[in-house]
BAVO-312015 format. One record per residue: x, y, z of N, C-alpha, C in turn. Coordinates in steps of 0.05 Angstrom, whole numbers, padded with zeros to 5 digits, always signed. Example, Ala and Ser with C-alpha at 12.3 -4.5 7.8 and 13.67 -1.06 7.14 Angstrom:
# residues 2
+00264-00114+00156+00246-00090+00156+00264-00066+00156;+00257-00045+00142+00273-00021+00143+00258+00001+00157;
This chain:
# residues 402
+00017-00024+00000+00000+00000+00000+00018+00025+00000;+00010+00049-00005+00022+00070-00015+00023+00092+00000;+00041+00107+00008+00037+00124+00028+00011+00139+00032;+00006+00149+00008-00019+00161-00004-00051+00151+00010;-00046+00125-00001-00073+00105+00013-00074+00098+00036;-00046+00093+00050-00043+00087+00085-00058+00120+00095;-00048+00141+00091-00060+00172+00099-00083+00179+00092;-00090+00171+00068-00132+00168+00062-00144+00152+00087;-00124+00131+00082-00149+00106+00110-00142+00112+00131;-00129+00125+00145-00133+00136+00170-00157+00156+00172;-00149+00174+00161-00164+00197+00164-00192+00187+00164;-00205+00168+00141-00234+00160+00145-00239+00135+00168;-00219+00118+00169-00223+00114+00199-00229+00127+00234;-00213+00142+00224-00213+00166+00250-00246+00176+00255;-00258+00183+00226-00285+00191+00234-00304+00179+00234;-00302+00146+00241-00320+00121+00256-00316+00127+00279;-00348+00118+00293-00345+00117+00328-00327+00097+00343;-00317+00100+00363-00293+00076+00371-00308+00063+00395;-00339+00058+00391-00356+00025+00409-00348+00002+00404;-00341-00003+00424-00329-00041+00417-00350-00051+00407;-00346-00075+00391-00371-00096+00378-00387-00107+00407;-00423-00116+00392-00430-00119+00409-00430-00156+00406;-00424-00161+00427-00421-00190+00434-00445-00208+00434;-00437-00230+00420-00461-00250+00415-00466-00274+00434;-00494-00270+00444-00496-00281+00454-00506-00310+00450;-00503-00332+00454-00523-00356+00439-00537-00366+00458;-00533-00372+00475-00557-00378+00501-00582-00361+00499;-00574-00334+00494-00599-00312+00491-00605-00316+00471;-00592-00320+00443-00609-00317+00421-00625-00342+00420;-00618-00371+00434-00637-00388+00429-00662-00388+00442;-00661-00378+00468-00684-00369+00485-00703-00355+00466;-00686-00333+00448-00715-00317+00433-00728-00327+00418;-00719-00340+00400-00722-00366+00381-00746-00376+00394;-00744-00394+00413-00763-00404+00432-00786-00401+00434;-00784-00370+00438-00805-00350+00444-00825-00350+00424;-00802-00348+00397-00812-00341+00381-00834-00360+00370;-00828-00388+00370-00840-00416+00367-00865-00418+00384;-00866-00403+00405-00883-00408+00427-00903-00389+00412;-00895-00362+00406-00920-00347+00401-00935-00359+00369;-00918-00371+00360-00932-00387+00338-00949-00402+00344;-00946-00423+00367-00968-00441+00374-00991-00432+00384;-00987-00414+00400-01007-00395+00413-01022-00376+00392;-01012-00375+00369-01032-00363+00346-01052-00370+00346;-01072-00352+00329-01104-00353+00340-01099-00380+00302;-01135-00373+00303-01138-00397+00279-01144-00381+00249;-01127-00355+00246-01134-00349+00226-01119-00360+00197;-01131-00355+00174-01123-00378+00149-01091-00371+00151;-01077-00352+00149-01045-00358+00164-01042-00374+00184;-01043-00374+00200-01042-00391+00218-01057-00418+00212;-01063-00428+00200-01069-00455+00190-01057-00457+00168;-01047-00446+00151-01030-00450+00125-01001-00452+00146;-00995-00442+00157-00969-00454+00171-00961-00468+00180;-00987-00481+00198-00988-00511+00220-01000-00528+00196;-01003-00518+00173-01015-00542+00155-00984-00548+00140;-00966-00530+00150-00943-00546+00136-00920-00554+00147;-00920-00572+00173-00914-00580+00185-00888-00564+00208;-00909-00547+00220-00898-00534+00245-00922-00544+00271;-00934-00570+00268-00948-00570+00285-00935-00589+00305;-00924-00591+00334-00916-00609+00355-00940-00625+00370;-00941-00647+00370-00955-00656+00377-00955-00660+00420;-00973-00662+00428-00967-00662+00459-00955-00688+00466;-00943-00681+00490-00932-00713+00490-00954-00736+00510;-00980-00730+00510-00996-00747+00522-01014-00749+00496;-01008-00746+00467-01021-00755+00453-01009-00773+00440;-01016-00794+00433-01014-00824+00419-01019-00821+00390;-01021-00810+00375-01018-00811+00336-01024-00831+00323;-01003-00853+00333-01002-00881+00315-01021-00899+00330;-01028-00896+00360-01037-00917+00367-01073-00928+00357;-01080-00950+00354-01101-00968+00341-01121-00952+00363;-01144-00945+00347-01170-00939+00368-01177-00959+00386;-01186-00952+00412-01188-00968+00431-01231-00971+00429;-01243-00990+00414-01268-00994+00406-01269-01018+00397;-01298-01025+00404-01307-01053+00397-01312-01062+00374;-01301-01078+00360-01303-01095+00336-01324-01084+00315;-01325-01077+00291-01345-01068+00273-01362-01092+00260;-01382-01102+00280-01394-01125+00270-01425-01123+00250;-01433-01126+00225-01440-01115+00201-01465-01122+00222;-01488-01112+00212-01519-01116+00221-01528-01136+00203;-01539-01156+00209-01559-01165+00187-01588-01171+00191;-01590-01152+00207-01622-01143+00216-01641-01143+00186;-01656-01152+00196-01688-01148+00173-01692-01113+00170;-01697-01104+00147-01702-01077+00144-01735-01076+00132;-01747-01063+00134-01776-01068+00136-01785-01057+00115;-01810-01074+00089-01823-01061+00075-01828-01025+00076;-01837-01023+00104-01845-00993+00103-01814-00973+00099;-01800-00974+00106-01775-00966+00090-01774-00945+00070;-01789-00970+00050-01790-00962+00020-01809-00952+00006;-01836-00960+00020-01857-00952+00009-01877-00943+00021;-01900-00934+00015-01918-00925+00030-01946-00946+00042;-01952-00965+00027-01969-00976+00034-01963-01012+00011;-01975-01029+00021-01986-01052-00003-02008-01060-00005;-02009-01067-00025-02033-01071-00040-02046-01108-00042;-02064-01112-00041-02072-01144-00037-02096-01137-00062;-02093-01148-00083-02106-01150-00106-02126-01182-00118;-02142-01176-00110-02157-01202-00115-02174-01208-00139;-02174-01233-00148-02180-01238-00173-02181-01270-00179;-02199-01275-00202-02214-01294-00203-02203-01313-00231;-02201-01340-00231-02195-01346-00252-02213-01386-00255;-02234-01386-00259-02253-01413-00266-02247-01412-00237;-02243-01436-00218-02243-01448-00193-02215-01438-00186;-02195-01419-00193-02178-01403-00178-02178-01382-00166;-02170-01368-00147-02172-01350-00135-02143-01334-00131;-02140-01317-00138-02104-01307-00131-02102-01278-00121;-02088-01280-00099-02082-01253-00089-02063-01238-00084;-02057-01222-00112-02027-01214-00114-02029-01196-00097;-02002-01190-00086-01991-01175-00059-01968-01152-00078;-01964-01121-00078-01959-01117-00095-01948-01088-00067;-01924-01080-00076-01920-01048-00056-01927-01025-00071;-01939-01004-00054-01941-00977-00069-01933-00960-00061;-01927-00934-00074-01916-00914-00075-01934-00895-00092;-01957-00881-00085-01962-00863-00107-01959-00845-00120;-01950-00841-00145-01945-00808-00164-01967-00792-00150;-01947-00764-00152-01964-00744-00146-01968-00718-00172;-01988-00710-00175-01994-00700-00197-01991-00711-00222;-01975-00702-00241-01972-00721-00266-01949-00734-00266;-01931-00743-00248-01914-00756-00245-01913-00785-00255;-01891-00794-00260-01888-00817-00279-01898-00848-00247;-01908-00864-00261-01908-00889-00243-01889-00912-00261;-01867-00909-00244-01851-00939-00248-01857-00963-00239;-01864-00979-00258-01873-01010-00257-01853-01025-00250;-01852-01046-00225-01828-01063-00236-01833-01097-00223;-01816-01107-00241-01829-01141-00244-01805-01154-00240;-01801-01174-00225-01774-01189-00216-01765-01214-00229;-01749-01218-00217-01743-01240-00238-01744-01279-00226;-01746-01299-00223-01750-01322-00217-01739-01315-00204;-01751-01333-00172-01745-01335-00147-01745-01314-00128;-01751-01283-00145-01740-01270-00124-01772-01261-00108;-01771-01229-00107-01798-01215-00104-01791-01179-00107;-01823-01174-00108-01827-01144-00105-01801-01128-00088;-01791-01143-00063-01773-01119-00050-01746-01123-00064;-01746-01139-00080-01722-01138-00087-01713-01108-00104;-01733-01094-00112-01726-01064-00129-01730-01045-00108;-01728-01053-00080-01733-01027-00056-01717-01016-00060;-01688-01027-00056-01668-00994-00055-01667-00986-00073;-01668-01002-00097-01676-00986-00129-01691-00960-00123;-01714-00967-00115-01734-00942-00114-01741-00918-00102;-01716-00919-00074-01710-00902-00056-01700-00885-00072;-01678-00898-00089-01657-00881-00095-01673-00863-00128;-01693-00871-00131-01706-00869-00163-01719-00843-00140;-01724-00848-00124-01750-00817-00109-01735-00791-00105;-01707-00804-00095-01688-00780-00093-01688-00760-00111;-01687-00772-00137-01685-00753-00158-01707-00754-00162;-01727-00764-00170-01760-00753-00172-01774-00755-00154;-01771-00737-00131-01789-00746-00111-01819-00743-00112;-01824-00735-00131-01862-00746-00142-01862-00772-00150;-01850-00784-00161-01852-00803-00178-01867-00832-00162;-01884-00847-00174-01896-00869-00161-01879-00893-00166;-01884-00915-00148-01876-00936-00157-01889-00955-00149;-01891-00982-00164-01908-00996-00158-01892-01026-00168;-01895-01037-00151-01864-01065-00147-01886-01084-00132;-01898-01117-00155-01912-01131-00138-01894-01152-00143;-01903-01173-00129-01903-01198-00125-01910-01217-00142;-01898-01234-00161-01904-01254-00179-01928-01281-00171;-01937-01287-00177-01943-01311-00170-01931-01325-00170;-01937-01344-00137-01911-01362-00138-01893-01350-00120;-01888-01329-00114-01870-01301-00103-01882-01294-00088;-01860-01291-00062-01862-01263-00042-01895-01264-00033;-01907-01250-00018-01931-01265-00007-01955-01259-00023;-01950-01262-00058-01984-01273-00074-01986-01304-00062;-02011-01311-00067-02027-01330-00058-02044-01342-00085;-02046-01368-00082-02067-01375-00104-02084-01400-00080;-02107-01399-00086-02126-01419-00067-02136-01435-00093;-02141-01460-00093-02133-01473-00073-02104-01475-00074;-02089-01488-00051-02057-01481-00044-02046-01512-00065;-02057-01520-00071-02046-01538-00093-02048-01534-00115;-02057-01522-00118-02061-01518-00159-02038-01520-00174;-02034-01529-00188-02012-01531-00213-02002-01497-00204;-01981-01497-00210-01965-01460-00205-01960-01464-00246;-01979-01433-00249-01975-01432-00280-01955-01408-00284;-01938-01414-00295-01914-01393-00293-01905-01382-00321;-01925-01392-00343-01916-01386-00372-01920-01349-00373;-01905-01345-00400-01897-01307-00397-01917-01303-00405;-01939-01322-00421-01970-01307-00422-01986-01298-00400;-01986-01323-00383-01998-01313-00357-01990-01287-00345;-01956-01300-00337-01949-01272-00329-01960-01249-00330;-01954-01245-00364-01962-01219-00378-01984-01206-00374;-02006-01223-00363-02030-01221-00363-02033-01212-00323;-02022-01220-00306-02029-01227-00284-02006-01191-00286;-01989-01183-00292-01980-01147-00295-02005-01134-00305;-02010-01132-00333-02038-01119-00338-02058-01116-00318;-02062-01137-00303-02080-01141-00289-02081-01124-00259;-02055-01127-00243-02044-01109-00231-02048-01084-00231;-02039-01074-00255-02040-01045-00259-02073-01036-00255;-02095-01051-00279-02119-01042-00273-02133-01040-00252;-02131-01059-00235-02144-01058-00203-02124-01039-00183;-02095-01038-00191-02090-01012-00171-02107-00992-00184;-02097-00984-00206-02115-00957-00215-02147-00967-00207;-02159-00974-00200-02187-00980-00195-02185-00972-00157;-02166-00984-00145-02168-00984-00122-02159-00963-00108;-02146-00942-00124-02125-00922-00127-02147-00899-00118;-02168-00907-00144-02182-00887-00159-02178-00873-00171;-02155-00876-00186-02135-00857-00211-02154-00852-00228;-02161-00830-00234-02183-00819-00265-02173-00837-00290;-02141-00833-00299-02129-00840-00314-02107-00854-00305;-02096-00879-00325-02063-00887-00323-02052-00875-00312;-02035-00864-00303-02008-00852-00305-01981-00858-00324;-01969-00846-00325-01945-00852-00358-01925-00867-00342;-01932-00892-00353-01917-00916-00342-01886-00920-00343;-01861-00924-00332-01841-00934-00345-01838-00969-00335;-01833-00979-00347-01835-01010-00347-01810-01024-00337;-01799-01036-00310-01769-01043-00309-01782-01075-00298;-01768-01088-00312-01761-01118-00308-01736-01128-00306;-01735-01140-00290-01698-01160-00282-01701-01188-00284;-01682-01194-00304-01679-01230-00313-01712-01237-00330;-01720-01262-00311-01758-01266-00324-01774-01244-00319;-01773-01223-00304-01778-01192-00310-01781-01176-00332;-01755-01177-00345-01747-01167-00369-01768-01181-00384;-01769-01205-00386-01784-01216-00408-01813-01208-00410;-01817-01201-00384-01850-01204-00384-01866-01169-00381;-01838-01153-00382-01841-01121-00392-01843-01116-00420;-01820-01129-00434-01819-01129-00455-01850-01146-00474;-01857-01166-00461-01883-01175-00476-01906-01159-00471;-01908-01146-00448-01927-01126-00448-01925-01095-00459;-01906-01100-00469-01897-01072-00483-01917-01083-00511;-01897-01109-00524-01902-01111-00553-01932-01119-00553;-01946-01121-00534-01980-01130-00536-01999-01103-00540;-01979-01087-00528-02003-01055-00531-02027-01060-00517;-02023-01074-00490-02049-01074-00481-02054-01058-00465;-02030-01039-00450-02038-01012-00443-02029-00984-00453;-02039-00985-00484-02040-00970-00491-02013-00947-00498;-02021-00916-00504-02006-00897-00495-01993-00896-00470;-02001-00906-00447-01990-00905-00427-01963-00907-00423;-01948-00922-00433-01927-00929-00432-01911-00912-00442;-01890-00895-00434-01866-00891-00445-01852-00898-00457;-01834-00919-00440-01818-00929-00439-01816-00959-00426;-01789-00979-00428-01784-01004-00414-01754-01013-00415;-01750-01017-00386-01723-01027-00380-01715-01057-00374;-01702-01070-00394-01690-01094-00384-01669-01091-00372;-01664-01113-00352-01650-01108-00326-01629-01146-00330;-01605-01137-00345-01586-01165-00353-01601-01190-00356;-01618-01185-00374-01625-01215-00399-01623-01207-00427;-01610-01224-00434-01611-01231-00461-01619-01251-00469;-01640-01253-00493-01648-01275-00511-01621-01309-00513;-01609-01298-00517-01579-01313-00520-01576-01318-00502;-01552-01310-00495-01542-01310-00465-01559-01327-00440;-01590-01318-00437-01610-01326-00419-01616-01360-00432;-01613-01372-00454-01622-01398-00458-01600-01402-00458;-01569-01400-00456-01551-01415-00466-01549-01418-00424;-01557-01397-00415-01549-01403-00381-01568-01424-00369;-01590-01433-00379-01611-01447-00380-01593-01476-00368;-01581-01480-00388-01565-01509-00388-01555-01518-00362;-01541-01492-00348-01532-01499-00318-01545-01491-00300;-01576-01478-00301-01587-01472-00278-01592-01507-00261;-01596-01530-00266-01590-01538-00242-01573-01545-00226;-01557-01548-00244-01528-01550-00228-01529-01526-00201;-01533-01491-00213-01530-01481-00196-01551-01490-00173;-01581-01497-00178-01593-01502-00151-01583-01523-00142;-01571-01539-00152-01562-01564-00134-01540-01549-00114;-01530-01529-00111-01505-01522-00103-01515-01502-00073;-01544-01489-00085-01556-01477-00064-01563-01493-00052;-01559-01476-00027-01568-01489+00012-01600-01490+00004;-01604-01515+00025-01638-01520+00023-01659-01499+00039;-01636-01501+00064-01653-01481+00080-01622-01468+00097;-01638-01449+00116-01621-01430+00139-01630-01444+00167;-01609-01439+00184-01631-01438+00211-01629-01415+00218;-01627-01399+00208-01646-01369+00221-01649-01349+00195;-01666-01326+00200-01669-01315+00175-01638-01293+00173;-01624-01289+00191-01593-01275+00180-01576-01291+00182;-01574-01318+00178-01563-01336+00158-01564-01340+00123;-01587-01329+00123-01601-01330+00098-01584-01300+00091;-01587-01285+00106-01580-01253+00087-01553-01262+00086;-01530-01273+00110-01508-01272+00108-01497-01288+00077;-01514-01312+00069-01506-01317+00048-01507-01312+00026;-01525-01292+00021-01535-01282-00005-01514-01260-00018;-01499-01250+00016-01474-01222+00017-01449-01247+00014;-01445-01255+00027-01423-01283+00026-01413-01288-00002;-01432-01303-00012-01439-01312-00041-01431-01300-00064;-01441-01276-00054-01435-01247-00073-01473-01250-00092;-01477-01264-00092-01512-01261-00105-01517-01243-00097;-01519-01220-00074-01524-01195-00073-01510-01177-00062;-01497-01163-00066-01464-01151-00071-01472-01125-00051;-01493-01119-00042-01505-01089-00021-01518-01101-00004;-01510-01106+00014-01520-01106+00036-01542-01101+00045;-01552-01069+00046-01572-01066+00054-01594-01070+00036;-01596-01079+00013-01611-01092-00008-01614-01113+00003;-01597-01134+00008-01598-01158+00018-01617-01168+00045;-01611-01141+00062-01631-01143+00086-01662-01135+00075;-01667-01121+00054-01688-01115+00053-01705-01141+00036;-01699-01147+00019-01704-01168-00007-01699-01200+00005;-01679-01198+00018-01688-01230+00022-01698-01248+00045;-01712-01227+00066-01734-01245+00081-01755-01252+00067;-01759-01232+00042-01789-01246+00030-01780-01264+00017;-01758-01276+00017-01753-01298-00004-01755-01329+00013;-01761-01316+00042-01753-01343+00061-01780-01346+00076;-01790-01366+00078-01808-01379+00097-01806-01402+00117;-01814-01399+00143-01808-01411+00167-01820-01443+00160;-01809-01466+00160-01816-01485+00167-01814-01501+00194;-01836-01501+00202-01844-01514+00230-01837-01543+00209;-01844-01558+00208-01841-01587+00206-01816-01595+00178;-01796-01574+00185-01768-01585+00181-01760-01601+00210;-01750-01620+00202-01732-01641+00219-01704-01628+00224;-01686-01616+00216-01661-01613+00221-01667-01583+00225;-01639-01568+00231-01647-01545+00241-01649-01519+00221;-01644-01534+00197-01648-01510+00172-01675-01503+00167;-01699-01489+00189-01725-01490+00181-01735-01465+00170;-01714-01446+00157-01726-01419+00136-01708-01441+00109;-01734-01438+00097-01730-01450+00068-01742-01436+00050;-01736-01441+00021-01738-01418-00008-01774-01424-00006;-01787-01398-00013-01818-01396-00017-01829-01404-00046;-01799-01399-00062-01815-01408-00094-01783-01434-00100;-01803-01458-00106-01790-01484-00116-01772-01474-00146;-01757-01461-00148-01741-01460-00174-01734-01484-00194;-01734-01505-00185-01737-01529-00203-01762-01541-00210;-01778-01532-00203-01807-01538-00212-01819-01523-00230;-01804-01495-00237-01812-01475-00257-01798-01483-00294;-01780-01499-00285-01756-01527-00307-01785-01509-00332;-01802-01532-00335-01816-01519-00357-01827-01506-00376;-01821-01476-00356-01827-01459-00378-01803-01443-00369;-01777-01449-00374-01748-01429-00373-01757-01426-00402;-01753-01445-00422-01743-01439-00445-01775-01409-00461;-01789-01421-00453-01814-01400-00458-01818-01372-00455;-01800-01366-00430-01797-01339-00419-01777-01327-00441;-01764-01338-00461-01744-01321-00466-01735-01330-00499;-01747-01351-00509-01748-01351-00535-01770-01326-00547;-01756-01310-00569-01758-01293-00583-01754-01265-00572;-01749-01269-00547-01740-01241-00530-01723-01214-00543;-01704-01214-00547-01701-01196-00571-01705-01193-00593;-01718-01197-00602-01738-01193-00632-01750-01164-00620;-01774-01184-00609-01789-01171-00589-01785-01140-00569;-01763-01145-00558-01745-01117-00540-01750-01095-00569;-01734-01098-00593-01734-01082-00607-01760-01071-00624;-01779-01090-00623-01804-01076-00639-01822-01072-00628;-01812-01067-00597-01844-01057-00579-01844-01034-00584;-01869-01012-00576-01866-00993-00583-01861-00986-00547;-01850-00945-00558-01837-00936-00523-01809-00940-00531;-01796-00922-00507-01770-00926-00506-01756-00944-00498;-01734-00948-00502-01716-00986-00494-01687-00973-00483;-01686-00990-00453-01663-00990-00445-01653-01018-00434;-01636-01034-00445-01619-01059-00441-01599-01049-00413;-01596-01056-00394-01573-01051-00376-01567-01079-00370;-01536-01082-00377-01534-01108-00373-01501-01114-00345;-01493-01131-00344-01468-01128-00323-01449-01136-00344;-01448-01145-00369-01423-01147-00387-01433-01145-00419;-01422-01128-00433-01427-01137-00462-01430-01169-00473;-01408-01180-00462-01418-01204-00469-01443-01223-00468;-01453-01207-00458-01484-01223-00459-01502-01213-00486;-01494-01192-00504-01505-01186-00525-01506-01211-00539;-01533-01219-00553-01534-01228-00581-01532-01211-00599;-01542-01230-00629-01523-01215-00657-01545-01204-00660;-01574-01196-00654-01594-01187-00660-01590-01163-00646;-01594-01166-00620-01580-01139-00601-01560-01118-00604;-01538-01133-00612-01512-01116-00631-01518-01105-00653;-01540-01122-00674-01541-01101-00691-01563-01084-00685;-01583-01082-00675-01597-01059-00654-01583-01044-00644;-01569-01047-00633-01544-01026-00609-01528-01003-00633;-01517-01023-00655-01510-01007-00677-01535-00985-00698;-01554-00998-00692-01579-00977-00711-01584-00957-00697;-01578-00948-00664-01588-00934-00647-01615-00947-00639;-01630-00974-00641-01656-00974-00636-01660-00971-00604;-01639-00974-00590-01643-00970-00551-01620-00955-00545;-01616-00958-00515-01606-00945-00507-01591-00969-00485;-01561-00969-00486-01547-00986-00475-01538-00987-00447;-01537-00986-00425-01514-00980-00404-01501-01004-00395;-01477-01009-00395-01464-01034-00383-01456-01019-00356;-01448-01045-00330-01443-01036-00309-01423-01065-00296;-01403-01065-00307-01382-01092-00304-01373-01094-00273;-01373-01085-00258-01372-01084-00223-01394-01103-00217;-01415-01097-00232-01442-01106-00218-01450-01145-00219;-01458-01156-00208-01468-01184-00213-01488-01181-00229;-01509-01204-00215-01535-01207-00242-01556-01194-00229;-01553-01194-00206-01578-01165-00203-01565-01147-00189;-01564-01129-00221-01560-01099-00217-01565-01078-00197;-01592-01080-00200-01599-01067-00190-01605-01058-00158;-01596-01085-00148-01590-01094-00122-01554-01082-00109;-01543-01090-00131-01516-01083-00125-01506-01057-00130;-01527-01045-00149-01513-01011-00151-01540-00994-00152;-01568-00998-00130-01582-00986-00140-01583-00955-00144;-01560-00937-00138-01561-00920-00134-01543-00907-00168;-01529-00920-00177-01521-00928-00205-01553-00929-00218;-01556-00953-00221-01590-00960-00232-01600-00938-00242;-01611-00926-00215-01627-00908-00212-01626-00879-00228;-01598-00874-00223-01591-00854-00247-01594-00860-00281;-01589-00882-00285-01591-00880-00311-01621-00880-00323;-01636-00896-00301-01669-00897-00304-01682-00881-00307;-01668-00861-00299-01684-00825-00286-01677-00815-00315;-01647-00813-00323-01638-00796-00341-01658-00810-00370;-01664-00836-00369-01692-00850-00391-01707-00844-00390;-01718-00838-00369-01748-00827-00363-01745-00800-00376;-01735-00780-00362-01731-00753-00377-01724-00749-00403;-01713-00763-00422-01712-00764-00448-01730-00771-00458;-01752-00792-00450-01780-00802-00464-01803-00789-00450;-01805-00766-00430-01814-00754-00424-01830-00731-00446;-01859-00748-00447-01874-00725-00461-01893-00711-00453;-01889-00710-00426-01903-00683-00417-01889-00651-00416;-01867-00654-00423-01850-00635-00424-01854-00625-00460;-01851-00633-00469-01860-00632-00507-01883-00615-00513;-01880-00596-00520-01899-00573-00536-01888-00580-00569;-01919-00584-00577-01920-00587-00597-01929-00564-00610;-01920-00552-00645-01929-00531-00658-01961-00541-00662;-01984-00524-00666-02006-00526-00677-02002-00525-00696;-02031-00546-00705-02040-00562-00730-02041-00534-00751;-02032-00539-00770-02040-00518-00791-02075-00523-00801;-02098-00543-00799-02111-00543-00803-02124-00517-00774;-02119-00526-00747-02131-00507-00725-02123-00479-00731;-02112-00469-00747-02091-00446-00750-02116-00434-00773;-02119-00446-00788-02143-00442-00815-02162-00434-00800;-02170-00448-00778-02206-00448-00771-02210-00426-00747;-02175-00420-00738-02172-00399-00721-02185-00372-00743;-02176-00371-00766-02171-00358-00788-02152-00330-00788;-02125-00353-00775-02090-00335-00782-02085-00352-00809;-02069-00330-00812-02054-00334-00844-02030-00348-00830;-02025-00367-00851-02012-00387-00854-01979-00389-00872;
């Protein structure tokens, strides 16, 4: 350095103050620190103060446990009976006459209010009317006008035929005829002025016997629409072959009636639970003069119906496609399409939904799925919403120019 620059840096040294540095403390500075941490926790709950402790400045106390397993009793499922009234508002006991027969279909209701749509629905072998309950909870949600009306087959769930022996006639004519029949005596018993605008849902021998009352036109305009619920023409006779195998495989009976639900959830045959509680006590009846202790046994003989499988379901899609009304197929796999169906599905003549999660009743296993797509059918074939232009002839006799 240069004499020059040694005599500059003095001189501007000289006119700094001469305070010693102030000394650091670290005991003190960690204390403030401390402090400082402390008044963080003690922050109130405003969104700063939660954007901070949300990013990991939160200490946990040391009398709290984090990892440890809740200290509670076992989550043991219910399989309590859940009760018709649940779902519906009232049932119906429909009586009717046939030469020396007598039959009294047992049928649930729900009535439309104002012009609200009434959904029909028809079950499929073996089961009954409650089997579409949580279906129909979940169908009210979104239309909560909407009626529904879910009976009991003959043979099913508690219809009756006197005398208690009679041959059980189970062909899809009868059927067909014993739905028609239904509908007129509610509306009679109802005292409905008019129908109401029907939508039609059937599942499995269901399907079949919606679809034949579609293509008969025996009620009319009424109808909208109709939903099959996984049958196919195909598919349904080629499964034909191993239905007894499968009943040979089913239990004869339960010894209690939540034995019966536990296996239907077990099994996977009904994949919801609370469907399961609702739908399959009507499927079970108490036998006092069982000998062993399985005395809830099946109410409808499934091997005694052998006869008319193939009847329910020869020409079934033909038929699906040339009823009049709207058509919805919901099935649990494409593969159950026939080549008649496929090429329908390709013309646009229906309307498709697959649901591959689901077993063979759908509607059981996703009724809340179901239910949406049923609703979003209904509202597309909905013609009370439809204004139509006037007739050019009424337009003349009005006498506007045209």
């Amino acid at each position: 350095m240069s004499d020059l620059q040694r005599t500059f840096a003095k001189a501007k040294l000289s006119s700094y103050p001469t305070n010693s540095p102030i000394a650091f403390d670290e005991a003190a500075e960690q204390a403030e620190e401390k402090e400082g941490f402390a008044d963080i926790q003690h922050d109130d709950d405003s969104s700063s103060a939660s954007s901070a402790s949300s990013t990991g400045t939160i200490i946990p106390s040391s009398n709290q446990n984090l990892f440890a397993r809740p200290i509670s009793s076992p989550n043991k499922r219910t399989l309590e009976q859940i009760p018709w009234t649940s779902f519906f508002e009232r049932e119906l006991f429909l009586e009717s006459a046939v030469g020396s027969t007598t039959i009294i279909h047992h049928a649930y209701l729900t009535s439309p209010v104002g012009k609200a749509p009434l959904f029909v629905t028809h079950h499929g072998a073996g089961s009954s009317g409650l089997s579409f309950a949580a279906l129909t909870a979940e169908i009210r949600k979104s239309l909560p006008s909407a009626g529904i009306l879910s009976l009991d087959a003959r043979g099913h769930g508690s219809t009756t035929i006197t005398p208690e022996h009679t041959s059980l006639d189970l062909s899809l004519d009868t059927l067909s005829k014993d739905l028609v029949s239904v509908l007129e005596q509610t509306k009679t018993q109802m005292k409905w002025g008019e129908m109401p605008m029907l939508v039609l849902i059937g599942h499995s021998l269901g399907g079949a016997v919606v679809t034949d009352v579609a293509k008969s036109g025996k009620l009319g305009n009424a109808v909208l629409g109709y939903a099959v619920l996984d049958v196919v023409e195909g598919s349904a006779i080629d499964a034909l072959q191993s239905m007894q195998t499968y009943l040979t495989t089913r239990p004869v009976g339960f010894p209690t009636l939540e034995s019966g639900i536990e296996w239907h959830i077990r099994s996977r045959t009904i994949r919801n639970s609370v469907s399961a509680r609702t739908s399959v006590p009507a499927l079970l009846c108490y036998d006092q003069e069982m000998r062993d202790s399985r005395r809830w046994t099946w109410k409808t003989d499934l091997a005694a119906t052998q006869p008319f499988w193939e009847g329910w379901f020869v020409g079934l899609s033909k038929k699906f496609l040339e009823a009049r009304g709207g058509k919805l197929l919901l099935l649990a796999g494409t593969d159950r399409l026939d080549k008649v169906l496929m090429i329908g599905q390709m013309q646009g003549k229906y309307a498709l939904q697959v649901f591959p999660e689901a077993g063979h009743f759908i509607h059981e296993d996703l009724p809340e799925k179901t239910a949406m797509v049923i609703v979003d059918f209904y509202k597309r074939n909905d013609r009370s919403s439809l204004v139509l232009p006037p007739k050019v002839s009424d337009l003349l006799k009005a006498g506007r120019k045209v």
